[in-house]
Backbone as XML, in Angstrom:
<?xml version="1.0"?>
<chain id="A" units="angstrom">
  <residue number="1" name="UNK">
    <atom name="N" x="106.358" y="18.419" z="-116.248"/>
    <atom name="CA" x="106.149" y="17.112" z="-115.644"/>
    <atom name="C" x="107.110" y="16.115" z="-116.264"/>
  </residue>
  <residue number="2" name="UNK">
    <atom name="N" x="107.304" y="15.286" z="-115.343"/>
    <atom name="CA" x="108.292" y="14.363" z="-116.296"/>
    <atom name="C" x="107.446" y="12.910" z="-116.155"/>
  </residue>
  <residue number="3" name="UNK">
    <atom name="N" x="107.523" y="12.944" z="-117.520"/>
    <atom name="CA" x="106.465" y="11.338" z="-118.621"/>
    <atom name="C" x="106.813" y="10.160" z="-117.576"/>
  </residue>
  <residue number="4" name="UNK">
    <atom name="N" x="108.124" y="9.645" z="-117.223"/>
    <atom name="CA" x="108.332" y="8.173" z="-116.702"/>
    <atom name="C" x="108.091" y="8.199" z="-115.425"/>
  </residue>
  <residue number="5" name="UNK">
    <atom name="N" x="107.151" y="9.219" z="-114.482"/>
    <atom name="CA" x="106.802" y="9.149" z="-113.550"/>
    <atom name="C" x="105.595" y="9.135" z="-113.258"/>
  </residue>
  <residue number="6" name="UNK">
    <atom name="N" x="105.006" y="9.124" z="-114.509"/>
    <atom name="CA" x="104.155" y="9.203" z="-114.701"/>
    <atom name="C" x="102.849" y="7.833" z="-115.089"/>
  </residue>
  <residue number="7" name="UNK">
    <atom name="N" x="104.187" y="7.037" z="-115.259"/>
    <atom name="CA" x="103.623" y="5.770" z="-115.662"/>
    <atom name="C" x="102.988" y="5.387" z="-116.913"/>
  </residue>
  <residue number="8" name="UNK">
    <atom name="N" x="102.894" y="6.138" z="-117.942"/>
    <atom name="CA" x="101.647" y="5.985" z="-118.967"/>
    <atom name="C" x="100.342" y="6.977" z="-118.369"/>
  </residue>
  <residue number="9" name="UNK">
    <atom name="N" x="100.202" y="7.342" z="-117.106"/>
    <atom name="CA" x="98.867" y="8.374" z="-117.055"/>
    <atom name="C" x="98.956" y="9.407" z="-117.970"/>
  </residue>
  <residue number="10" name="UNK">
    <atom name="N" x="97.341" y="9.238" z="-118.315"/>
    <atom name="CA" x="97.258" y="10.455" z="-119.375"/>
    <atom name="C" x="96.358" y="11.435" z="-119.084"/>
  </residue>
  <residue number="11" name="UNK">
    <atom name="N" x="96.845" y="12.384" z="-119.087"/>
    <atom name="CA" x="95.746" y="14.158" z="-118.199"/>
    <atom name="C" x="94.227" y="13.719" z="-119.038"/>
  </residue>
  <residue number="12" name="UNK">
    <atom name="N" x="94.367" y="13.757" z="-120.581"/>
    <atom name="CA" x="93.229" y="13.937" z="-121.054"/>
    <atom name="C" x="92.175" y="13.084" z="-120.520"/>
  </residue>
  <residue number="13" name="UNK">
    <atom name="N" x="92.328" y="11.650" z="-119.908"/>
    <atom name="CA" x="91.089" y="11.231" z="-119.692"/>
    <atom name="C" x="90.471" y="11.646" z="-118.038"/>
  </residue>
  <residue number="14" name="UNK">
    <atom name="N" x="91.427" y="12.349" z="-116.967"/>
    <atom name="CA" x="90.978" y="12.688" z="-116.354"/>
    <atom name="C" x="90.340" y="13.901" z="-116.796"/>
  </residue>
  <residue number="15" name="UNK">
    <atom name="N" x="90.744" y="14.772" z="-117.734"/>
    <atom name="CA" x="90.341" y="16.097" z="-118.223"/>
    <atom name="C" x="89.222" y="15.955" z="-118.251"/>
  </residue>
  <residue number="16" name="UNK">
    <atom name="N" x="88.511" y="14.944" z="-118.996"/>
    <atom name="CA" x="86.900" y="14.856" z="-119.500"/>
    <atom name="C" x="86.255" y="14.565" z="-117.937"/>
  </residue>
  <residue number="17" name="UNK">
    <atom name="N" x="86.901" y="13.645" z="-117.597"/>
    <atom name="CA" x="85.974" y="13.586" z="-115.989"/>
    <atom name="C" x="85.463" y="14.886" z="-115.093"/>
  </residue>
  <residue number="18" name="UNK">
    <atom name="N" x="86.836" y="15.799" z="-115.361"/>
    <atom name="CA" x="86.400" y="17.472" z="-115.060"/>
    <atom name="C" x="85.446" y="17.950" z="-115.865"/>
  </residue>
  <residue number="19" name="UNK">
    <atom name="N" x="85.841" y="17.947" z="-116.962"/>
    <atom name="CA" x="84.320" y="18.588" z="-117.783"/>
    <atom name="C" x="83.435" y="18.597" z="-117.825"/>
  </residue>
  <residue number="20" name="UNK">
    <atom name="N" x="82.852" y="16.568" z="-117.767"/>
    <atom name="CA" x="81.666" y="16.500" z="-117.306"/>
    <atom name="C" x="81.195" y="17.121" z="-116.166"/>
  </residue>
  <residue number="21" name="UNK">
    <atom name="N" x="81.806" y="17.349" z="-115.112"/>
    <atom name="CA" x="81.252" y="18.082" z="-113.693"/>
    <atom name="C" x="81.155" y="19.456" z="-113.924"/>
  </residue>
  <residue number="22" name="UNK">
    <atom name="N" x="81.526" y="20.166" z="-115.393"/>
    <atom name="CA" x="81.009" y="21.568" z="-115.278"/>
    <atom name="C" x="80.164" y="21.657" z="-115.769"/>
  </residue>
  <residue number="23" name="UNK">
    <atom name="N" x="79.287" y="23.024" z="-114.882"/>
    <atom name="CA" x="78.119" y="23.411" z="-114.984"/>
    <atom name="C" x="77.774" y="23.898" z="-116.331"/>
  </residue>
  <residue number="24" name="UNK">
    <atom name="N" x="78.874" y="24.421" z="-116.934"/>
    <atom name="CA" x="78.353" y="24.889" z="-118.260"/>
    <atom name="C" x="78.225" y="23.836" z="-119.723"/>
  </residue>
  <residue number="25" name="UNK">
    <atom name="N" x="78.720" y="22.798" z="-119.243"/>
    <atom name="CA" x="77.918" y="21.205" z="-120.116"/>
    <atom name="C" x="76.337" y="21.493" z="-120.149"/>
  </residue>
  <residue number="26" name="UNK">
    <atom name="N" x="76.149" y="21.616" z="-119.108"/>
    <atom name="CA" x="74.534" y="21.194" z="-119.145"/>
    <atom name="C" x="73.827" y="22.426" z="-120.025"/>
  </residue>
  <residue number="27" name="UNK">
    <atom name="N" x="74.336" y="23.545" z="-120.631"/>
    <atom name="CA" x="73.397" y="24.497" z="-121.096"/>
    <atom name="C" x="74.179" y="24.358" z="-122.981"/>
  </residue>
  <residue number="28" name="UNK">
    <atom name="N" x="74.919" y="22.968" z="-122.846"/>
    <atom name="CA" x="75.065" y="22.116" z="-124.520"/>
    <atom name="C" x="73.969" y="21.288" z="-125.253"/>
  </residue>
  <residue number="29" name="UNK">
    <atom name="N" x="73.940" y="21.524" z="-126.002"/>
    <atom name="CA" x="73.253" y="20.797" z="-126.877"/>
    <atom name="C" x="74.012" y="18.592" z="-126.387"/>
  </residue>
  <residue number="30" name="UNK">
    <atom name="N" x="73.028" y="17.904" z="-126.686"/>
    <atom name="CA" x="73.835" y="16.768" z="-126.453"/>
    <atom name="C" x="75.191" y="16.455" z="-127.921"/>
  </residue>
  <residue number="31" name="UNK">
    <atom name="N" x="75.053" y="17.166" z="-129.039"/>
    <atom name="CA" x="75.880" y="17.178" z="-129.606"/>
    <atom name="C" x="77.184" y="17.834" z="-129.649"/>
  </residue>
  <residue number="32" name="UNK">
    <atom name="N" x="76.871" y="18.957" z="-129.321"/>
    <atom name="CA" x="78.142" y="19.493" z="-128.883"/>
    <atom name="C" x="78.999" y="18.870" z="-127.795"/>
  </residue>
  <residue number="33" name="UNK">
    <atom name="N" x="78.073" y="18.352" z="-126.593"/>
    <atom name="CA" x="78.914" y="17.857" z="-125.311"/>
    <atom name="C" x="79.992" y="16.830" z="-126.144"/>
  </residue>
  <residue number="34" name="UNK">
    <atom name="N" x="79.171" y="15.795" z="-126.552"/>
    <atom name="CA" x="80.162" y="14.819" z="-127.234"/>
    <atom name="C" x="80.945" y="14.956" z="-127.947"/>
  </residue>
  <residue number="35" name="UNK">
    <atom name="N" x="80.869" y="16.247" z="-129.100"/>
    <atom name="CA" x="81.993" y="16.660" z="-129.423"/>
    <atom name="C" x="82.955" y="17.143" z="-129.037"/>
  </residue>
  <residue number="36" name="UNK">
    <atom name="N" x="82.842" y="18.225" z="-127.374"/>
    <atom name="CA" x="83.144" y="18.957" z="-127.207"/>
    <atom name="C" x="84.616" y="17.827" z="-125.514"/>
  </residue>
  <residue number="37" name="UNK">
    <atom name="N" x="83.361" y="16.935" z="-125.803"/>
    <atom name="CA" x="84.391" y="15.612" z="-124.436"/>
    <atom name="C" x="85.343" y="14.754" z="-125.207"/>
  </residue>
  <residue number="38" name="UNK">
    <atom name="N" x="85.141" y="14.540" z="-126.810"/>
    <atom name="CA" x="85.957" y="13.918" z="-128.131"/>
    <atom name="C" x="86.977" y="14.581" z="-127.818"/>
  </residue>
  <residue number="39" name="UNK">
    <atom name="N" x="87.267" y="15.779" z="-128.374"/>
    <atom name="CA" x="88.206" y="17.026" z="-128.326"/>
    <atom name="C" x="89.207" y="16.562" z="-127.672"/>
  </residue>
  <residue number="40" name="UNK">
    <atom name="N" x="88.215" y="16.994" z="-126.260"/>
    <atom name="CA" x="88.959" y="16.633" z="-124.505"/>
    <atom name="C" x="90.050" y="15.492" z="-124.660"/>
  </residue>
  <residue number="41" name="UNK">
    <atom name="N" x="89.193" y="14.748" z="-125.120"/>
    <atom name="CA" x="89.738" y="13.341" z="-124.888"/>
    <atom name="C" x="90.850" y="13.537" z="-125.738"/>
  </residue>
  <residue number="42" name="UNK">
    <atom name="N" x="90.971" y="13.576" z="-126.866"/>
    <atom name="CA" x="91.945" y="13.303" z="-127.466"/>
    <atom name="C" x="92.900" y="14.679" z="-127.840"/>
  </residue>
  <residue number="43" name="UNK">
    <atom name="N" x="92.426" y="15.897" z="-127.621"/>
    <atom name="CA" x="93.750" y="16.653" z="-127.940"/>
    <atom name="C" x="95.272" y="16.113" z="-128.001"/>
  </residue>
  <residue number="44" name="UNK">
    <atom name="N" x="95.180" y="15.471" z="-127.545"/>
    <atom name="CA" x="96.993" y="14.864" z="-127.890"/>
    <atom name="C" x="97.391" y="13.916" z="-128.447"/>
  </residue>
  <residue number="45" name="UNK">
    <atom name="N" x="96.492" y="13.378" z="-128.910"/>
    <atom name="CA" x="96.833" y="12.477" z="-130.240"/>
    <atom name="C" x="95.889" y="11.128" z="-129.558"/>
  </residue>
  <residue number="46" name="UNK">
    <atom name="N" x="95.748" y="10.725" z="-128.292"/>
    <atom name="CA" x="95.416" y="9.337" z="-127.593"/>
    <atom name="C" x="93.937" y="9.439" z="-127.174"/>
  </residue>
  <residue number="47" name="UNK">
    <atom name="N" x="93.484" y="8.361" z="-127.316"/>
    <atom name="CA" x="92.458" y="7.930" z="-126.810"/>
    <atom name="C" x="91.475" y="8.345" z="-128.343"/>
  </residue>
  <residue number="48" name="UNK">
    <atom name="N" x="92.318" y="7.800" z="-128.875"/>
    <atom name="CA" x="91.451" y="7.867" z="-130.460"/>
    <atom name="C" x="91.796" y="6.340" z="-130.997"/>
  </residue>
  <residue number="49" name="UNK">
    <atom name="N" x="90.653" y="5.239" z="-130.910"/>
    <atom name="CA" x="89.496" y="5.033" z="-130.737"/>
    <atom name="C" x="89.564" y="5.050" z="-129.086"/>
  </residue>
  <residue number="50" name="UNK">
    <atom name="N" x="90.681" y="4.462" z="-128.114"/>
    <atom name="CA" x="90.832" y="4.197" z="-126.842"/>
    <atom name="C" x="91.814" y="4.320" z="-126.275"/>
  </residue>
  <residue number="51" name="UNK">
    <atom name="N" x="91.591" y="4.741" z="-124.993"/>
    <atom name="CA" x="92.696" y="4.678" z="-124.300"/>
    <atom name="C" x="93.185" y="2.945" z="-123.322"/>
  </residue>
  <residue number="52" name="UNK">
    <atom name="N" x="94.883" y="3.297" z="-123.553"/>
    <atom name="CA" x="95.071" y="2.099" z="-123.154"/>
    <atom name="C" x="94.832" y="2.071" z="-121.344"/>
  </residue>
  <residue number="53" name="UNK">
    <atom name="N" x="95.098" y="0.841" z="-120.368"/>
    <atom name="CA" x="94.679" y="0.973" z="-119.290"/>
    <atom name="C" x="95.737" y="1.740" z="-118.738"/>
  </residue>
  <residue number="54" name="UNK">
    <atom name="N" x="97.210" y="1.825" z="-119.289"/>
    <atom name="CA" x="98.102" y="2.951" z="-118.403"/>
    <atom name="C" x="97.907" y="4.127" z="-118.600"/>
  </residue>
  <residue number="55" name="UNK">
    <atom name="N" x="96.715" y="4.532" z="-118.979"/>
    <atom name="CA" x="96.532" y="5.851" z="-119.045"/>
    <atom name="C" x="95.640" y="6.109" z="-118.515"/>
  </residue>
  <residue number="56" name="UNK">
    <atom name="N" x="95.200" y="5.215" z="-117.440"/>
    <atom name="CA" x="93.953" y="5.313" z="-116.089"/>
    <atom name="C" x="94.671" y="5.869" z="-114.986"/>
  </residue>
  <residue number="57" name="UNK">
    <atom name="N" x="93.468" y="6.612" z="-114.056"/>
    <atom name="CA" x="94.018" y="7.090" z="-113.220"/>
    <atom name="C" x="94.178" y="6.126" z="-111.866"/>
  </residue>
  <residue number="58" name="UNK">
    <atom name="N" x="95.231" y="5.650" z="-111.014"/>
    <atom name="CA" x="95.448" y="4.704" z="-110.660"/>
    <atom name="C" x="95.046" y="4.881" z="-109.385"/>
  </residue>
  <residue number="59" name="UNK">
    <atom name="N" x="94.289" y="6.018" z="-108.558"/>
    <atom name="CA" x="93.761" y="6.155" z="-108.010"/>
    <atom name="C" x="92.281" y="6.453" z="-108.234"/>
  </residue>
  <residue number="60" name="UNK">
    <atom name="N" x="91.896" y="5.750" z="-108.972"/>
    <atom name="CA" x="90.174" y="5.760" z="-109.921"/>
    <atom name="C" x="90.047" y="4.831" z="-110.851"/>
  </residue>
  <residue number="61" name="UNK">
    <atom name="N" x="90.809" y="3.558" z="-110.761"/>
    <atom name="CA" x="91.057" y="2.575" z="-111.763"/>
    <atom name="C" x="89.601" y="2.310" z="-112.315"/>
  </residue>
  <residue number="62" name="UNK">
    <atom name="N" x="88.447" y="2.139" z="-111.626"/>
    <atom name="CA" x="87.417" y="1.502" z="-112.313"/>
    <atom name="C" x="86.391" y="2.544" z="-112.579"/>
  </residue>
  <residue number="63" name="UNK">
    <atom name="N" x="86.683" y="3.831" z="-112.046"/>
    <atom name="CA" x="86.086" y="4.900" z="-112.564"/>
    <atom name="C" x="87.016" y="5.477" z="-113.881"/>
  </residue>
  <residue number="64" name="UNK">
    <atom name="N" x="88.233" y="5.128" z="-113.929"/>
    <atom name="CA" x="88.948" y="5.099" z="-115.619"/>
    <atom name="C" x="88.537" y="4.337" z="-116.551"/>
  </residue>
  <residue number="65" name="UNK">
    <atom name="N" x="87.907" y="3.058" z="-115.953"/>
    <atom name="CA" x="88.180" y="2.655" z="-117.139"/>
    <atom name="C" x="86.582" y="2.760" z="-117.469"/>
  </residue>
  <residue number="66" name="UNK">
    <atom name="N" x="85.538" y="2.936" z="-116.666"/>
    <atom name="CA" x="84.320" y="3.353" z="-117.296"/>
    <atom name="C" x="84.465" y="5.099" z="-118.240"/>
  </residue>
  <residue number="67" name="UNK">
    <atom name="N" x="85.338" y="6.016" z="-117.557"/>
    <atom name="CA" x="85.156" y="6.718" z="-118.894"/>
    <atom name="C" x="85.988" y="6.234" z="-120.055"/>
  </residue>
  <residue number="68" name="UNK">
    <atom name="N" x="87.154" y="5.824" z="-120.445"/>
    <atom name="CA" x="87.492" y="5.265" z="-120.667"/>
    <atom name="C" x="86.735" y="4.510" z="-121.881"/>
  </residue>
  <residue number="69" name="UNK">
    <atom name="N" x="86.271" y="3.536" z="-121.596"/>
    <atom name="CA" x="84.896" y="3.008" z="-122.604"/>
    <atom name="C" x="84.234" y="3.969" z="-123.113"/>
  </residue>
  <residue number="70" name="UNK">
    <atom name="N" x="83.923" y="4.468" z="-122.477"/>
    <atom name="CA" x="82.629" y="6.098" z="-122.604"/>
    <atom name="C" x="83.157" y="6.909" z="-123.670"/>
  </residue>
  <residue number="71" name="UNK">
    <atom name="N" x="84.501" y="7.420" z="-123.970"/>
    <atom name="CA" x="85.337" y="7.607" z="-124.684"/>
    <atom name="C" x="85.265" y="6.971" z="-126.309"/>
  </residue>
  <residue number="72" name="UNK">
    <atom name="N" x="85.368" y="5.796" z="-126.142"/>
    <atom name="CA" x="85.666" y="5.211" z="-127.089"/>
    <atom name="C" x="83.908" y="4.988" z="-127.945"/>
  </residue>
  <residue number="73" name="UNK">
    <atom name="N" x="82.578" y="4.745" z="-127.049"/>
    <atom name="CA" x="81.601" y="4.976" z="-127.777"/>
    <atom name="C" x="81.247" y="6.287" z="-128.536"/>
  </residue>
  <residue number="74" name="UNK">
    <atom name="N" x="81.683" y="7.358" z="-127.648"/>
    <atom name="CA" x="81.684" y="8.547" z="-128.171"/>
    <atom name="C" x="82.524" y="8.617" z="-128.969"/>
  </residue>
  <residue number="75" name="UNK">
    <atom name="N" x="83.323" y="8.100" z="-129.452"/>
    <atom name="CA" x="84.570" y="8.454" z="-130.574"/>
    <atom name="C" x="83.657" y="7.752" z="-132.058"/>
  </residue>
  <residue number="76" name="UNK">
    <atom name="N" x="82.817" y="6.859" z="-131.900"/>
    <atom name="CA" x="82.212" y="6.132" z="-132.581"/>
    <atom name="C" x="80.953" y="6.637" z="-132.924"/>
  </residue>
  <residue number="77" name="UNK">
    <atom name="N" x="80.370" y="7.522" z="-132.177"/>
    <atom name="CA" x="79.429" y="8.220" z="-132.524"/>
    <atom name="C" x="79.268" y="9.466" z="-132.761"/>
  </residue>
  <residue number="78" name="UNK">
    <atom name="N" x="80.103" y="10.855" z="-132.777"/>
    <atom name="CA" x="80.812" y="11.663" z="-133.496"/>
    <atom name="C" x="81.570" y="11.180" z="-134.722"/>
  </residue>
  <residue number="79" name="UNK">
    <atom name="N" x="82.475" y="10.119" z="-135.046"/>
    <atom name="CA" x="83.055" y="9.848" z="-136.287"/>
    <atom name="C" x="81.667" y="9.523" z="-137.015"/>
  </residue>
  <residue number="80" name="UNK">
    <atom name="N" x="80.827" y="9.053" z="-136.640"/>
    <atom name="CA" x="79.344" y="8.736" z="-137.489"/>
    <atom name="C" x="79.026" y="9.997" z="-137.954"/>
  </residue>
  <residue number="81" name="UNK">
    <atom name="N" x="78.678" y="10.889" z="-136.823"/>
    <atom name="CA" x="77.798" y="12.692" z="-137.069"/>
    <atom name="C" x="78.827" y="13.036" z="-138.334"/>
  </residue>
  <residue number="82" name="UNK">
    <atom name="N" x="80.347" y="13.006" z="-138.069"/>
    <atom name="CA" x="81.636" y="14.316" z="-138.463"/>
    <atom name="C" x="81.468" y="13.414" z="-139.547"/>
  </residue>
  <residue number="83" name="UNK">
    <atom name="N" x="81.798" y="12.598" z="-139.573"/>
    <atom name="CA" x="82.702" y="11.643" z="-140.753"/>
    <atom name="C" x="84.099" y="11.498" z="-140.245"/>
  </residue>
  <residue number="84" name="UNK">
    <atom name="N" x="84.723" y="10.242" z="-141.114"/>
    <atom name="CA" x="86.370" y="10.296" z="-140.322"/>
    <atom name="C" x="87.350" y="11.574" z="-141.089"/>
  </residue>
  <residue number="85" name="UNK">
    <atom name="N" x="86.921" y="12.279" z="-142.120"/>
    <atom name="CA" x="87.987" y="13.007" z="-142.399"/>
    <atom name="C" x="87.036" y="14.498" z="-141.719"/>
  </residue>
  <residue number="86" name="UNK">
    <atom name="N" x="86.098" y="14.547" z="-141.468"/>
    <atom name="CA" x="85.747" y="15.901" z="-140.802"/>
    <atom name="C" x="86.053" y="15.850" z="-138.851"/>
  </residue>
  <residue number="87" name="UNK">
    <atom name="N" x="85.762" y="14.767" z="-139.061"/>
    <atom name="CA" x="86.347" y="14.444" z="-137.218"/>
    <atom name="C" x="87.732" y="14.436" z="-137.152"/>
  </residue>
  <residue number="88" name="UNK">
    <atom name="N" x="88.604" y="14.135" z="-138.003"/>
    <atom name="CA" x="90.159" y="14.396" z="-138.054"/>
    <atom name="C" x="90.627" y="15.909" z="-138.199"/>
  </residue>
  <residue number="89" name="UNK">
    <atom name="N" x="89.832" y="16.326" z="-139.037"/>
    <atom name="CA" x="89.456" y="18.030" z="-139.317"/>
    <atom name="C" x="89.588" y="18.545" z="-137.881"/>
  </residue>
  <residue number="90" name="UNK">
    <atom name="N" x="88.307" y="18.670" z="-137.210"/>
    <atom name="CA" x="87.961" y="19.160" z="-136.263"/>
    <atom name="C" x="89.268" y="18.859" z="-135.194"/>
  </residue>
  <residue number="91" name="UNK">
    <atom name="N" x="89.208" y="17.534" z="-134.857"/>
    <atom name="CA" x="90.823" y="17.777" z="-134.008"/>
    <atom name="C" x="92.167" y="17.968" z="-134.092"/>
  </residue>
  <residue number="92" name="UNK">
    <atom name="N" x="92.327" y="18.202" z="-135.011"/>
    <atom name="CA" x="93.669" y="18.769" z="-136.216"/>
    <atom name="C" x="93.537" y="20.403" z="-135.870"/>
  </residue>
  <residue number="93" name="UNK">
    <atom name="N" x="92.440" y="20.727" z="-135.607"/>
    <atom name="CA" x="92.268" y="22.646" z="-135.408"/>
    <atom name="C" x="92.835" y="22.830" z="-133.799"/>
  </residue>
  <residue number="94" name="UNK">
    <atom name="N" x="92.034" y="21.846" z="-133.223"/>
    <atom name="CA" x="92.069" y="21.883" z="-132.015"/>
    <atom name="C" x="93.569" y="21.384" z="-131.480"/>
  </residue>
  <residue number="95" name="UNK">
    <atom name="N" x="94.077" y="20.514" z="-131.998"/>
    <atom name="CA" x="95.721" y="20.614" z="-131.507"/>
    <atom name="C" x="96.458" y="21.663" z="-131.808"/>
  </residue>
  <residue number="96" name="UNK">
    <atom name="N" x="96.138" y="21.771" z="-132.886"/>
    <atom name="CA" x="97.245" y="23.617" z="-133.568"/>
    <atom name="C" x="97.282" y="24.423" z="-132.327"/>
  </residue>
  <residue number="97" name="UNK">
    <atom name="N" x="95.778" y="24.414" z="-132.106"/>
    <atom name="CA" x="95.632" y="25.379" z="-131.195"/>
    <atom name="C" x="96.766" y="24.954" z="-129.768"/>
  </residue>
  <residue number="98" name="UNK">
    <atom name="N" x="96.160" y="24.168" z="-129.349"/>
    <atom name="CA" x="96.793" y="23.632" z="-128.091"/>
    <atom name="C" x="98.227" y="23.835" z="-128.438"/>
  </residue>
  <residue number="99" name="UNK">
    <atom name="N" x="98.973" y="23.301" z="-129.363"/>
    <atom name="CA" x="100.039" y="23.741" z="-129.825"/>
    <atom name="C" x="100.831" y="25.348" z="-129.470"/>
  </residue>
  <residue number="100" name="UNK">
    <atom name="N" x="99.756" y="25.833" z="-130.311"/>
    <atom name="CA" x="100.386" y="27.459" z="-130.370"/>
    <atom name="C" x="100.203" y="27.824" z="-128.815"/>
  </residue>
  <residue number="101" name="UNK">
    <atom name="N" x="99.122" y="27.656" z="-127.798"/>
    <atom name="CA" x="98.961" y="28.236" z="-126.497"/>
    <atom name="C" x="100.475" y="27.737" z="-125.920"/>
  </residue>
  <residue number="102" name="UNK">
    <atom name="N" x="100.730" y="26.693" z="-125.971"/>
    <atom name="CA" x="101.474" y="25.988" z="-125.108"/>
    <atom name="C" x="103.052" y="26.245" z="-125.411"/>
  </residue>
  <residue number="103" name="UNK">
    <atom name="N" x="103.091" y="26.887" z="-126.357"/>
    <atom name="CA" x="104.313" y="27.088" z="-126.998"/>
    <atom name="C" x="104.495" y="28.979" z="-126.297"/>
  </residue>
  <residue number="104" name="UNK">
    <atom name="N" x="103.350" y="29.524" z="-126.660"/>
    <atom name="CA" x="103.433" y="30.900" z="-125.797"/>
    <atom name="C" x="103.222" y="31.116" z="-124.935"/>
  </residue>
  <residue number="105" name="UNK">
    <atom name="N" x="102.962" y="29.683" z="-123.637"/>
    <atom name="CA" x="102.827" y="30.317" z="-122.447"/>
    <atom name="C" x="103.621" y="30.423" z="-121.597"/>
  </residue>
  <residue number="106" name="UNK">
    <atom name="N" x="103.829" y="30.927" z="-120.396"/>
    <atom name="CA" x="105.134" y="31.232" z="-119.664"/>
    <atom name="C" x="105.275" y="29.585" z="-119.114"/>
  </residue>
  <residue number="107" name="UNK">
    <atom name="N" x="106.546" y="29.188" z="-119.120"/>
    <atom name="CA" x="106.926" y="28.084" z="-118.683"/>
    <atom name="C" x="106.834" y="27.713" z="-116.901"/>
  </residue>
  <residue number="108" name="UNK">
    <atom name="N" x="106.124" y="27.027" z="-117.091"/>
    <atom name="CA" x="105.660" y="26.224" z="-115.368"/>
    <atom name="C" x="107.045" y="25.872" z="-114.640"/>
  </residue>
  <residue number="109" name="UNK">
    <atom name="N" x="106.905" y="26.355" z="-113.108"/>
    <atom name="CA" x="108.128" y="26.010" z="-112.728"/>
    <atom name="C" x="108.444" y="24.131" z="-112.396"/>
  </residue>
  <residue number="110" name="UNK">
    <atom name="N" x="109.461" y="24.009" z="-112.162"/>
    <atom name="CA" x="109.403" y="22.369" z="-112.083"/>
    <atom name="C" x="109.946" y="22.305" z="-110.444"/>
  </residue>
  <residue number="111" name="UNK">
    <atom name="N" x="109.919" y="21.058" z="-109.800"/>
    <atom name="CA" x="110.043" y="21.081" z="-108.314"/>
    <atom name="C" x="110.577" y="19.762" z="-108.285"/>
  </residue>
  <residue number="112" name="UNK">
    <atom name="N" x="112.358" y="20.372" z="-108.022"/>
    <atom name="CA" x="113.184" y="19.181" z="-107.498"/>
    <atom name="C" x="113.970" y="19.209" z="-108.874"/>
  </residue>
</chain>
């Protein structure tokens, strides 16, 4: 994908909007979900405490920016559960990871 066409949109906060709609949330504990939509949210470094508004989806502006918020309470209430150096922990594993997948997977074709 190329970034300046992008405007500032950022996948991760639509990501969590997907998540919440899967079925297999609901058989989480409510702690895990929130940890598990934290993650979401921020695997890439953003939306730690918030995301800014160019990283709404601009066809869902006011459904962005309610998760969006939603985001940022949950970032506040996991850093409470984790602590800030065990919640930095936890998504520090989780980028490696994302890291290493993304580095070994076959490269996406591009169009145009």
């Amino acid at each position: 994908m190329r970034g300046r066409q992008l405007g500032g949109f950022r996948h991760e906060l639509a990501s969590v909007r997907r998540a919440r709609e899967c079925s297999g949330f609901a058989e989480l504990t409510p702690e895990i979900t929130d940890l598990a939509l934290h993650l979401i949210a921020t695997h890439h470094g953003h939306g730690r405490p918030c995301f800014e508004s160019k990283a709404y989806d601009r066809a869902r502006l006011r459904e962005s920016g309610e998760l969006a918020q939603e985001c940022t309470r949950r970032f506040a209430k996991v850093q409470q559960h984790y602590g800030a150096w065990g919640l930095a922990y936890l998504e520090s594993i989780l980028k490696a990871a994302d890291g290493i997948v993304s580095r070994t997977a076959p490269e996406q074709p591009t169009n145009g």
